[in-house]
N, CA, C and O of each residue as an XYZ file, in Angstrom:
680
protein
N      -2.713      5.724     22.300
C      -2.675      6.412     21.021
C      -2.178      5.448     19.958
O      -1.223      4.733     20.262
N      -2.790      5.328     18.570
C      -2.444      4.675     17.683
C      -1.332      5.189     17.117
O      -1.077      6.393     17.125
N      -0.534      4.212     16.538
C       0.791      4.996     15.777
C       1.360      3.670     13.842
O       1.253      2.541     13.362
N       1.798      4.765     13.646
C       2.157      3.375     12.485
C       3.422      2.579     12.205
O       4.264      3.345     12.673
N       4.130      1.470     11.714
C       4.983      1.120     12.162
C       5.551      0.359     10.853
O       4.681     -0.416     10.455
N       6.698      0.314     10.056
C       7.222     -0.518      9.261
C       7.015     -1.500     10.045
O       7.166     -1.512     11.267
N       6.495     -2.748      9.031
C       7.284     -3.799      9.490
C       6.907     -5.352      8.366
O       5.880     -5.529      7.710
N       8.166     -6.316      8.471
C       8.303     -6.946      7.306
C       8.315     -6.149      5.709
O       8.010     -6.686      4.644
N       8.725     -4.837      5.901
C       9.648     -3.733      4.887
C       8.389     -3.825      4.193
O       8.592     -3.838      2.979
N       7.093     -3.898      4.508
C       6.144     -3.182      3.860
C       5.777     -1.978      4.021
O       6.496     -1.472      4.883
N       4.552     -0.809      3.386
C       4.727      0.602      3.397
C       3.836      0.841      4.466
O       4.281      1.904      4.900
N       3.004      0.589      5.076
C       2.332      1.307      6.118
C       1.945     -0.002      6.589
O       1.582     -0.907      5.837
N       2.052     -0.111      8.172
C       1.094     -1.308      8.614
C       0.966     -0.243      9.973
O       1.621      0.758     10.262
N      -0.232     -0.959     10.699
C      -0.983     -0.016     11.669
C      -0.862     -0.982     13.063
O      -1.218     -2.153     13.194
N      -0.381     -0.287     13.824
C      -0.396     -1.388     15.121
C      -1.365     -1.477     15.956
O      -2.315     -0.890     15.438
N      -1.738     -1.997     17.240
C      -3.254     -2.702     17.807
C      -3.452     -1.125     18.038
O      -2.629     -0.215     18.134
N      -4.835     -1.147     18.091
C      -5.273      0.159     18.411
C      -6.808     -0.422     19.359
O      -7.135     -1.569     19.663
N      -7.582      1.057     19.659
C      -8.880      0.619     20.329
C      -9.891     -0.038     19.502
O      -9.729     -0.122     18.284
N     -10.886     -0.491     20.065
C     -11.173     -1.538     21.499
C      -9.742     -2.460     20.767
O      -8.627     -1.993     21.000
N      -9.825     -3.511     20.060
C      -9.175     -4.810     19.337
C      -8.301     -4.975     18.075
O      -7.516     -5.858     17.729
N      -8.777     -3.624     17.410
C      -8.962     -3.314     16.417
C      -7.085     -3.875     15.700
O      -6.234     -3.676     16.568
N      -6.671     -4.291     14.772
C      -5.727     -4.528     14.485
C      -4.912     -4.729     13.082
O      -4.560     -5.830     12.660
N      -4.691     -3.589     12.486
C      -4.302     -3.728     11.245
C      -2.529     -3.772     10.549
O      -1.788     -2.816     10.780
N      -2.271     -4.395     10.118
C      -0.680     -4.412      9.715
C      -0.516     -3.354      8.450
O      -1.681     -3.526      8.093
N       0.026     -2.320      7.401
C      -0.202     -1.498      6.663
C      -0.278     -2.652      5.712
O      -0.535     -2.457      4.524
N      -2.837     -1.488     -7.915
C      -2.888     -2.440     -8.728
C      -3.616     -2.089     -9.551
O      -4.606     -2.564    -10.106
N      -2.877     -0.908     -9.627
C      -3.332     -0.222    -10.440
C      -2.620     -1.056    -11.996
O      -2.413     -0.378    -13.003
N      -2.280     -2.757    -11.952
C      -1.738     -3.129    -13.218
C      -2.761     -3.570    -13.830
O      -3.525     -4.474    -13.492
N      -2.773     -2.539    -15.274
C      -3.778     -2.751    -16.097
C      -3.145     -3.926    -17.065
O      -2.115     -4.067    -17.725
N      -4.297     -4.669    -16.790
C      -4.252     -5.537    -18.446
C      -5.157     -5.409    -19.312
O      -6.364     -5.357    -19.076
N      -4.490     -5.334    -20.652
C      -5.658     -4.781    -21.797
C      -5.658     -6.015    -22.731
O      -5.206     -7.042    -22.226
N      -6.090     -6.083    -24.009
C      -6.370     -6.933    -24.668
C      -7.227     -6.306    -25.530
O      -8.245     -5.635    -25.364
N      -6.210     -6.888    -27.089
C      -6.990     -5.705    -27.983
C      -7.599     -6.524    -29.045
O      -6.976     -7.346    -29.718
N      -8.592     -6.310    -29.133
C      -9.745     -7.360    -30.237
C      -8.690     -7.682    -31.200
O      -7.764     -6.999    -31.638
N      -9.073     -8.950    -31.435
C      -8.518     -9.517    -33.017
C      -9.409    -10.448    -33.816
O      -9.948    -11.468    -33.387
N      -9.512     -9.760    -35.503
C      -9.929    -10.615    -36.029
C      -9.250    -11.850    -36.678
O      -8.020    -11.911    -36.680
N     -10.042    -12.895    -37.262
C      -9.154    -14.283    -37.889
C      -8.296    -13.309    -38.874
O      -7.395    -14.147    -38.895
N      -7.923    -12.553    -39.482
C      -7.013    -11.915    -40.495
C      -6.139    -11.436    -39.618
O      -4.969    -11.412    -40.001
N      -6.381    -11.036    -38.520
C      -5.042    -10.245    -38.044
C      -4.046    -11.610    -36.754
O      -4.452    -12.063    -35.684
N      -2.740    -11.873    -37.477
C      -1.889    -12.161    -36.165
C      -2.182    -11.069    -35.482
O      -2.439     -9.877    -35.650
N      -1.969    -12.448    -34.057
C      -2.009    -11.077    -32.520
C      -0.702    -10.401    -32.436
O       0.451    -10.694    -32.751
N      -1.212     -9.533    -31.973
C      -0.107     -8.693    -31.787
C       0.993     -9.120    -30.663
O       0.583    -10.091    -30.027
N       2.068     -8.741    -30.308
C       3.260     -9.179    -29.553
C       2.291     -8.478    -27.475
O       1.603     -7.522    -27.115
N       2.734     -9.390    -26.990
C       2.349     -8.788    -25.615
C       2.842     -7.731    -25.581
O       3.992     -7.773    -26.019
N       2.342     -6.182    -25.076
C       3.566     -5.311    -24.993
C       3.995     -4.882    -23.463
O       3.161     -4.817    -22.559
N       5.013     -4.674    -23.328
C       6.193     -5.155    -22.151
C       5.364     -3.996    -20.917
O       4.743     -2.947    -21.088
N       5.615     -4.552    -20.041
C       5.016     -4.202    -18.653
C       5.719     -2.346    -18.280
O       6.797     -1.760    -18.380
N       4.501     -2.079    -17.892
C       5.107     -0.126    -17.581
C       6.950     -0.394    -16.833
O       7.477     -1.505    -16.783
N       7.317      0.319    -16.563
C       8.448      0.752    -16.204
C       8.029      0.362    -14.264
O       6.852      0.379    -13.903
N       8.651      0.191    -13.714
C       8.583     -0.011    -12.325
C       8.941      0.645    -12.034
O       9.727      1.126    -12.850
N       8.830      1.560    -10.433
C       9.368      2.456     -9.671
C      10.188      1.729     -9.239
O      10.148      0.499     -9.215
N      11.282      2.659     -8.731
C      12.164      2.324     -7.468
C      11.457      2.337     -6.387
O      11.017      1.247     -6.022
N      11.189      3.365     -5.692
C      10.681      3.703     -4.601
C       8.988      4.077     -4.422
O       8.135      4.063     -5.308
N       8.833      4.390     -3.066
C       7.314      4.988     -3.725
C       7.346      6.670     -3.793
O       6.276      7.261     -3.939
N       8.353      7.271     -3.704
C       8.646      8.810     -3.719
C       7.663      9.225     -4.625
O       7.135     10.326     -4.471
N       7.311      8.403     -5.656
C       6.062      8.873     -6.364
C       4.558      9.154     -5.831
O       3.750      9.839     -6.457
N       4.300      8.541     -4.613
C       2.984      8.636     -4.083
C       2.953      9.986     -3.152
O       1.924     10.390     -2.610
N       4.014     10.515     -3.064
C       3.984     11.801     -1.505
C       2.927     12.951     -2.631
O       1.993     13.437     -1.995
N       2.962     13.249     -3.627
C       1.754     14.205     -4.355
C       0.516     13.796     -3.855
O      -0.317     14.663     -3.590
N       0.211     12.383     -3.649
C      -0.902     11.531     -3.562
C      -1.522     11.861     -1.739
O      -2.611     11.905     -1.167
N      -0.437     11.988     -1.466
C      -0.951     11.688      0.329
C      -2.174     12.658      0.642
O      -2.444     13.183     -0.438
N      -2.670     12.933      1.203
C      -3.851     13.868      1.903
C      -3.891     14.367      3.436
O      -4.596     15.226      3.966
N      -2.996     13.616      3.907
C      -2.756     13.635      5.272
C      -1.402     14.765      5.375
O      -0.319     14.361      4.952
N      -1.509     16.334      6.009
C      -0.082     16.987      6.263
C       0.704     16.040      6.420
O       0.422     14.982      6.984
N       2.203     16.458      5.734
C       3.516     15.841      6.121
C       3.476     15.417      7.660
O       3.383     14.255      8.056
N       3.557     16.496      8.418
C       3.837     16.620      9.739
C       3.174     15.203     10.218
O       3.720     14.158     10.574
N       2.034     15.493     10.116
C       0.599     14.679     11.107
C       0.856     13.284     10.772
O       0.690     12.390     11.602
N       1.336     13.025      9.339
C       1.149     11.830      9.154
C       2.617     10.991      9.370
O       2.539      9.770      9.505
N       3.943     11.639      9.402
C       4.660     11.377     10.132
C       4.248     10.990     11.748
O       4.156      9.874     12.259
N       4.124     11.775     12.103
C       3.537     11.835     13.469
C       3.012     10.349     13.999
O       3.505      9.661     14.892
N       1.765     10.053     13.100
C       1.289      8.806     13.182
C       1.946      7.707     12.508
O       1.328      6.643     12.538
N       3.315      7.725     11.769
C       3.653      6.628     11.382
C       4.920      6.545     12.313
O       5.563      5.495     12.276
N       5.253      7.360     12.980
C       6.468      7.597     13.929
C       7.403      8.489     12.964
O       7.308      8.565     11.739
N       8.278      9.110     13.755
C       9.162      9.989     13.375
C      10.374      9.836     12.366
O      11.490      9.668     12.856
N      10.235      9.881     11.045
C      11.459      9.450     10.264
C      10.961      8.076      9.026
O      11.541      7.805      7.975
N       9.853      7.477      9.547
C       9.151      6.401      9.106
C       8.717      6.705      7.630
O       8.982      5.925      6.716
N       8.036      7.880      7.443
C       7.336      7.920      6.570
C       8.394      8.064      5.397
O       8.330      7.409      4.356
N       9.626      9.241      5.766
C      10.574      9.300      4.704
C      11.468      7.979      4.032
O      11.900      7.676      2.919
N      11.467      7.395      5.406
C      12.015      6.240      4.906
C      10.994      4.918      4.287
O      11.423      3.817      3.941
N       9.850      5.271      4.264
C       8.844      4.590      3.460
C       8.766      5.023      2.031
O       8.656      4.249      1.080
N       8.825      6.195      1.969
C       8.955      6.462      0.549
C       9.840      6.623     -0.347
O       9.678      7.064     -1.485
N      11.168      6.126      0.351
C      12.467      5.855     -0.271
C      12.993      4.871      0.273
O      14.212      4.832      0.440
N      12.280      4.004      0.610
C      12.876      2.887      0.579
C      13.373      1.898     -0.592
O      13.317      2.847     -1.374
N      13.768      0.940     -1.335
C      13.870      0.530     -2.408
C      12.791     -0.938     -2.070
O      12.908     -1.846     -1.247
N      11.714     -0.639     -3.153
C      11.012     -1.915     -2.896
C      11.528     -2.965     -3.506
O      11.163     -4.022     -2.991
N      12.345     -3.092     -4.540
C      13.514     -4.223     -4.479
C      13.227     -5.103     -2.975
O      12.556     -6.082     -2.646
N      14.099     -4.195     -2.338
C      14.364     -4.607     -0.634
C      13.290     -4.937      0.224
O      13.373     -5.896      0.991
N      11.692     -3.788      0.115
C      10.688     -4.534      0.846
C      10.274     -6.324      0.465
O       9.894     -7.297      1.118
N      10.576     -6.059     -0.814
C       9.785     -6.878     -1.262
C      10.640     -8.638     -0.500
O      10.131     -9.648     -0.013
N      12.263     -8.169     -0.796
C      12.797     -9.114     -0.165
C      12.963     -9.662      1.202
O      13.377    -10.705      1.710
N      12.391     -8.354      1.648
C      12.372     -8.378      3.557
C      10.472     -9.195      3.389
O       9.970    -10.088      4.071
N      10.073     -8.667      2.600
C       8.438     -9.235      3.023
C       8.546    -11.026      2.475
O       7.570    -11.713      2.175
N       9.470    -11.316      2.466
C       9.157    -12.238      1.724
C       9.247    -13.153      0.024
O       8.769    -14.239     -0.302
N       9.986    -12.248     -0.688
C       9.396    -12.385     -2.051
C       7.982    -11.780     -2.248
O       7.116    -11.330     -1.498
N       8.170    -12.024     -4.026
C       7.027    -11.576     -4.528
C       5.743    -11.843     -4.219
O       4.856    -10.990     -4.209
N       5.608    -12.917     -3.980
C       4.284    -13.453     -3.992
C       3.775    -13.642     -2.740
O       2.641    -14.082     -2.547
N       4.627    -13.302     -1.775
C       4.138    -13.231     -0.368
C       3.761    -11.702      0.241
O       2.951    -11.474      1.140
N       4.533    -10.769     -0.461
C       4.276     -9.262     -0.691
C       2.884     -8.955     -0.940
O       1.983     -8.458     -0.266
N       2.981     -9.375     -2.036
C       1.476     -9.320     -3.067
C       0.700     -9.610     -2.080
O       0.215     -8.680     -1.435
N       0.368    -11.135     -1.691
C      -0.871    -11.409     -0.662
C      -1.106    -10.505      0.507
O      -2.119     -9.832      0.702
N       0.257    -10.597      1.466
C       0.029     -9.860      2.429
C      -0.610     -8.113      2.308
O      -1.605     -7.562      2.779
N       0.704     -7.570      1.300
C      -0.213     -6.500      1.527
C      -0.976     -6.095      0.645
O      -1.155     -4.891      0.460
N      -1.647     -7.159     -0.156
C      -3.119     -6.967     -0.474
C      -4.146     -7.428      0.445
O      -5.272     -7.211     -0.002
N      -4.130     -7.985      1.564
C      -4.762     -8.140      3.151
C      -4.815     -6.844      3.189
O      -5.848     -6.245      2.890
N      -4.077     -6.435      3.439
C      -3.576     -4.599      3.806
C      -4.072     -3.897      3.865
O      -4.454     -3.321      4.884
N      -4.362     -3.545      2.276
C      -5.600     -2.904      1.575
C      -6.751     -2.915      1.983
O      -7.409     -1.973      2.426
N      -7.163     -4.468      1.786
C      -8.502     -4.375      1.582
C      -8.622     -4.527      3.602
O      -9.654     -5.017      4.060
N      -7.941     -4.247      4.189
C      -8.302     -4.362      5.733
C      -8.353     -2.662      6.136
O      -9.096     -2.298      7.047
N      -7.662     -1.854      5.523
C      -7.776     -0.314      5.818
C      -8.523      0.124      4.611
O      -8.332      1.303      4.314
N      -9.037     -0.306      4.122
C     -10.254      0.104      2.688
C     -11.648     -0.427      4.060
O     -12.571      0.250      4.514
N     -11.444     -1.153      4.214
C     -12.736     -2.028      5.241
C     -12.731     -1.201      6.860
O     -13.767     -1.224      7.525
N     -11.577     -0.551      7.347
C     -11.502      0.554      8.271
C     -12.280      1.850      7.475
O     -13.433      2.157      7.777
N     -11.863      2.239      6.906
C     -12.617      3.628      6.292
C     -13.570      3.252      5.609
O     -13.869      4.037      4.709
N     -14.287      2.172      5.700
C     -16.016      1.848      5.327
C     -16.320      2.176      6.619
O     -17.168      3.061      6.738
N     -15.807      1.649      7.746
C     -16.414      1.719      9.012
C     -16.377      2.778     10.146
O     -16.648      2.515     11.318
N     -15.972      4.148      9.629
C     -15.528      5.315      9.676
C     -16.425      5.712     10.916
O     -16.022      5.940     12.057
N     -17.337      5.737     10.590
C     -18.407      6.268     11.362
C     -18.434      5.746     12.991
O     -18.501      6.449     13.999
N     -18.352      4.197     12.879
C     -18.288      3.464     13.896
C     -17.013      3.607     14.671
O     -17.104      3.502     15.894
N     -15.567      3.882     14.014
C     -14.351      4.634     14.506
C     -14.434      5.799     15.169
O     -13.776      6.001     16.189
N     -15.145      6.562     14.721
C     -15.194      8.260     15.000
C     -16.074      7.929     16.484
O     -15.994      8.744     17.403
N     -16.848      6.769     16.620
C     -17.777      6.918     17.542
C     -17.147      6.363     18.839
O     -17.336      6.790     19.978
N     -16.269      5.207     18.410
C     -15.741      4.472     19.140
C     -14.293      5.391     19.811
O     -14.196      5.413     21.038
N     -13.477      5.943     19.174
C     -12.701      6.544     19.619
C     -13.072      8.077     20.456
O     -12.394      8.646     21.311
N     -14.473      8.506     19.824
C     -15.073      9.491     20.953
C     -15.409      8.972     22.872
O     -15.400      9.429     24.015
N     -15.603      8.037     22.281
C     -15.900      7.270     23.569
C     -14.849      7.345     24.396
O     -15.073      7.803     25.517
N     -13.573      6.956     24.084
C     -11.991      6.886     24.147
C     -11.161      8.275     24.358
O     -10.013      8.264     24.801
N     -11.961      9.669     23.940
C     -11.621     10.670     25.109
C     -11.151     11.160     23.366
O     -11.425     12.355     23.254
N     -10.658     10.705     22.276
C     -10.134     11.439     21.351
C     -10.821     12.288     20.391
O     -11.888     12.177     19.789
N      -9.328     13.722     20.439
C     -11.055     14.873     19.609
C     -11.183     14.445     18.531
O     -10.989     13.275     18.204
N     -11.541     15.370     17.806
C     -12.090     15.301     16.085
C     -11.077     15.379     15.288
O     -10.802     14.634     14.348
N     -10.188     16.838     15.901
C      -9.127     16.806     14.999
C      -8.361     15.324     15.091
O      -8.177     14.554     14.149
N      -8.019     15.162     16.289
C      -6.938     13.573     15.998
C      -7.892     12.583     15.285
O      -7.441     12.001     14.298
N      -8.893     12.383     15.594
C      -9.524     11.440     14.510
C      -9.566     11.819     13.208
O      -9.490     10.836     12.471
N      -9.678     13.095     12.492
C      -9.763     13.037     11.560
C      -8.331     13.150     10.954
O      -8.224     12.776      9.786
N      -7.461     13.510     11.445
C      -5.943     13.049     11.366
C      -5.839     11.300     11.151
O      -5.355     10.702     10.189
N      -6.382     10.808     12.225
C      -6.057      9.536     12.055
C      -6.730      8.709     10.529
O      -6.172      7.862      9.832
N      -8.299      9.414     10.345
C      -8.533      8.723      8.872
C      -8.119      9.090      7.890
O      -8.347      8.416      6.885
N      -7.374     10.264      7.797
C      -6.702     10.684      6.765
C      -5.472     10.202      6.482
O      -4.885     10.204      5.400
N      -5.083      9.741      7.653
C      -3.674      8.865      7.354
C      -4.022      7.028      7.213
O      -3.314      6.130      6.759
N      -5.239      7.001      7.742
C      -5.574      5.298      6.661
C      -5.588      5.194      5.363
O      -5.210      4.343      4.557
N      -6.390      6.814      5.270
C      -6.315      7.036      3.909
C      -5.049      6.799      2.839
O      -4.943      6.207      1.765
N      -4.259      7.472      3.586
C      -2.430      7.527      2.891
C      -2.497      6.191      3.197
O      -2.432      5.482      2.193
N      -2.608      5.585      4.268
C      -2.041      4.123      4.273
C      -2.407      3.461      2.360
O      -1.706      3.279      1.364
N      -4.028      3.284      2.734
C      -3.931      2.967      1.212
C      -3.583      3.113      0.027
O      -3.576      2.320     -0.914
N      -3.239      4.360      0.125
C      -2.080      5.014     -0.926
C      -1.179      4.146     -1.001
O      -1.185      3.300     -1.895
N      -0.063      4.222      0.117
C       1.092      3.514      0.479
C       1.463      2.021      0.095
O       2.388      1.471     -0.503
N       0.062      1.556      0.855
C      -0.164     -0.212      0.097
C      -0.682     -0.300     -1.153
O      -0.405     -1.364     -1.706
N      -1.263      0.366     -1.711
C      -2.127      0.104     -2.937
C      -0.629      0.256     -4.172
O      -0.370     -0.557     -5.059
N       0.119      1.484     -3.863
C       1.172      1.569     -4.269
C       2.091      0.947     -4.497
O       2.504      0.834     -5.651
N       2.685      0.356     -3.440
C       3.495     -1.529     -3.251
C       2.828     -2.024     -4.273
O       3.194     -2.179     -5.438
N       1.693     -2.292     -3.692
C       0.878     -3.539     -4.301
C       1.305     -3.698     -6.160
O       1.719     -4.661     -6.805
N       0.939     -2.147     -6.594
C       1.323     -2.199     -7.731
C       2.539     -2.307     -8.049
O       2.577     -3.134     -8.961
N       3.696     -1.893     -7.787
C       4.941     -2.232     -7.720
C       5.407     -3.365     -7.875
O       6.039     -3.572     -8.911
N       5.227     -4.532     -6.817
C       5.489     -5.607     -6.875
C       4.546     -6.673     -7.828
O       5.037     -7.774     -8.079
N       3.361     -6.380     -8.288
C       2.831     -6.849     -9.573
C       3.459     -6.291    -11.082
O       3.488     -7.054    -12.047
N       3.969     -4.843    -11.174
C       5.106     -4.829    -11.838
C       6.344     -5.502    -12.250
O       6.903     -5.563    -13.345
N       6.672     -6.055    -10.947
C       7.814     -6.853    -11.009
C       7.513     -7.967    -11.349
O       8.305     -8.439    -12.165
N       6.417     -8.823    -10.978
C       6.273     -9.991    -10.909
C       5.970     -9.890    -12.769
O       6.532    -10.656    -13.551
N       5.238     -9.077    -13.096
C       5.158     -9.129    -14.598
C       6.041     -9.066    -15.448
O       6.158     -9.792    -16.436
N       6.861     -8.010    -15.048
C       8.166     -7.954    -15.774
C       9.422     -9.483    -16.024
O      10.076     -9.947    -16.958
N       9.194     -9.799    -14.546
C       9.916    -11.211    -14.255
C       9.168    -12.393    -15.163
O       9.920    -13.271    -15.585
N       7.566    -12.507    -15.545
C       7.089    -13.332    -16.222
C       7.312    -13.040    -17.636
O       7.306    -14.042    -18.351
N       7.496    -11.987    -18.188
C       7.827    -11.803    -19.463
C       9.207    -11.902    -20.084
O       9.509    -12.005    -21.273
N      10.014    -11.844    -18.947
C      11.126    -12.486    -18.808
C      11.728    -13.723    -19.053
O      12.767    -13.985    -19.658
N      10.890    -14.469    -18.471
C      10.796    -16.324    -18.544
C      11.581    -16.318    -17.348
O      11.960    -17.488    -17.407
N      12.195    -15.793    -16.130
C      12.172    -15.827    -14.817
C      11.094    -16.036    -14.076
O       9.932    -15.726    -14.339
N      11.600    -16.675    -12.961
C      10.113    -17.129    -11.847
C      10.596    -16.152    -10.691
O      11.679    -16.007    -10.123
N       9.572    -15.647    -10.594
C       9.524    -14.674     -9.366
C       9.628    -15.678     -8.071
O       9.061    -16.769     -8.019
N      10.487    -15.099     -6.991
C      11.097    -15.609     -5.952
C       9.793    -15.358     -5.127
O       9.068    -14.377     -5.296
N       9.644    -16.036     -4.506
C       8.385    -16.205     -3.800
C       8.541    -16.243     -1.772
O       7.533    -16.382     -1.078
């Protein structure tokens, strides 16, 4: 049975599952506003507010509380979404090692739920019903929530830190 697992204080990583399969668990807009030769540019304006935690994404999830606990292990998920990403970010590494990795993340459980079909088929094979499979893509689903969430977070920071004239710890 697949299950999910903190680890390196990022928000969802996924441990080996069937046949091989193996996954670990930005929204920052930049705008830019026309200017003509008469107008000075305007001042950069300062980066959104950063979360603490991701307590903001649990509206977002799609997967029951229960189930998706369940699959991230027992206690995991709460402490994923209150964790202080301050702290992931320092357990993952710094900023810029955060960023990469779990933008891998993403785009590796974005690239699982392209291949949905071939999961559902492969894990039928593997004796598992519908409901647990469709439990299980609904919680890749949250995964990407989870990482996509970080992701933005720690590009928050890293922006905030560049507008700063601080160098993000890497």
């Amino acid at each position: 049975m697949r299950g999910f697992e903190p680890e390196g204080g990022m928000a969802f990583n996924k441990v080996k599952s069937f046949p091989t399969r193996l996954l670990p668990l930005g929204l920052l807009l930049l705008s830019a506003c026309a200017e003509t030769p008469e107008t000075p540019p305007a001042p950069p304006a300062p980066p959104q507010e950063c979360a603490k935690d991701l307590s903001y994404l649990q509206p977002q999830l799609v997967t029951p509380y229960d189930k998706l606990d369940s699959f991230m292990g027992p206690g995991v998920l709460e402490s994923t979404l209150h964790k202080p990403i301050d702290d992931s970010i320092e357990h993952g590494g710094g900023i810029d090692r955060s960023i990469e990795f779990v933008g891998e993340q993403v785009q590796e459980l974005k690239n699982e739920l392209a291949n949905a079909d071939q999961i559902r088929a492969d894990d039928k094979k593997a004796g598992m019903t519908d409901e647990w499979i469709d439990s299980y893509l609904s919680a890749v689903r949250d995964g990407v929530t989870l990482n996509q969430g970080f992701l933005d977070q720690a590009k928050c920071r890293k922006a905030r830190l560049k507008q700063s004239g601080s160098t993000p710890s890497s």
